[in-house]
C-alpha positions in Angstrom: 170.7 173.9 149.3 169.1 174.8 152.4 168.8 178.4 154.0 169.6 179.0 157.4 168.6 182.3 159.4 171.6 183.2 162.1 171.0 186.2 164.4 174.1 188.3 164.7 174.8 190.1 168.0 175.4 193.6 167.2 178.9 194.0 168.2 179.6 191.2 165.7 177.9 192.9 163.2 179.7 196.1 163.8 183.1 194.7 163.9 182.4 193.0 160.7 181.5 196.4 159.2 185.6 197.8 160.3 186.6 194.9 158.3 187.1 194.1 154.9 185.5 190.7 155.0 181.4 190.9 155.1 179.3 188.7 157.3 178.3 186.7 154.6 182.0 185.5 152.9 183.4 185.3 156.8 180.4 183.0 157.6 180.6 180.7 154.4 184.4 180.6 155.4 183.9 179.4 158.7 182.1 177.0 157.9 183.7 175.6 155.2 186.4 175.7 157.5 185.1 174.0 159.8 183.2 171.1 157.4 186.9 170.4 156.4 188.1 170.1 159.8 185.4 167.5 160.5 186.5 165.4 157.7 183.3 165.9 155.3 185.2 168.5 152.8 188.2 167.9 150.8 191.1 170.6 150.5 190.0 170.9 146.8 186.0 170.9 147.5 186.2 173.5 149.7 188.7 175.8 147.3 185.3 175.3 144.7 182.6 175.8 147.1 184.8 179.2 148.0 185.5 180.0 144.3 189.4 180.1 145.6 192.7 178.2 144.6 193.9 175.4 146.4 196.8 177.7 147.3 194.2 180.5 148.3 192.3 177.8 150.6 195.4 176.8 152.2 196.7 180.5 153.4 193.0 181.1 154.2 193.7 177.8 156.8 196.8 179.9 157.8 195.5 182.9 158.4 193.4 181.1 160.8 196.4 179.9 162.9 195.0 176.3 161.5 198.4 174.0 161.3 199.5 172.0 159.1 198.9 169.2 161.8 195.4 170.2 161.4 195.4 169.4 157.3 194.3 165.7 155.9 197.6 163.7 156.0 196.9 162.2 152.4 195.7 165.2 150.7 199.2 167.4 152.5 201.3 164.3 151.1 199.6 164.6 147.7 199.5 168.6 147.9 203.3 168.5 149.0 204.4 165.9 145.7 202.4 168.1 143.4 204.8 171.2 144.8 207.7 169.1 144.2 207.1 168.7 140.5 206.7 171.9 140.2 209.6 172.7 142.1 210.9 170.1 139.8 210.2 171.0 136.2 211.6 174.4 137.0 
């Protein structure tokens, strides 16, 4: 894996200290985030790289005011079915 060094403006760093979330997770987040957006990670992929459910992942997108417009049509259809069955089986 390859390190990269970010400078952090201080008022950044500041806010990030009010918070509960550090620098660090909010940064690996993003750009998770934004890897899946871009069509390079998969819902699932970026759950692991997170150490996260799927579920977790998906309200993490949520929280983030990202749609499920914004979401991978065949991985929502599959995501969706798999709900079903559960929903299902109950």
């Amino acid at each position: 894996m390859s390190a990269v060094t970010v400078e952090i403006p201080d008022i950044i760093f500041e806010s990030y200290q009010q918070n509960s979330e550090n620098i660090k997770d909010g940064i690996q987040r993003g750009l998770v985030i934004w890897e899946y957006l871009n069509g390079h990670l998969s819902l699932r992929e970026c759950a692991e790289i997170l150490n996260i459910s799927y579920r977790e992942f998906l309200e993490l997108l949520w929280s983030r005011g990202i749609s499920l417009d914004g979401l991978n049509e065949s991985e929502l259809e599959q995501q969706m079915s798999s709900l079903r069955n559960i929903l299902d089986s109950r």
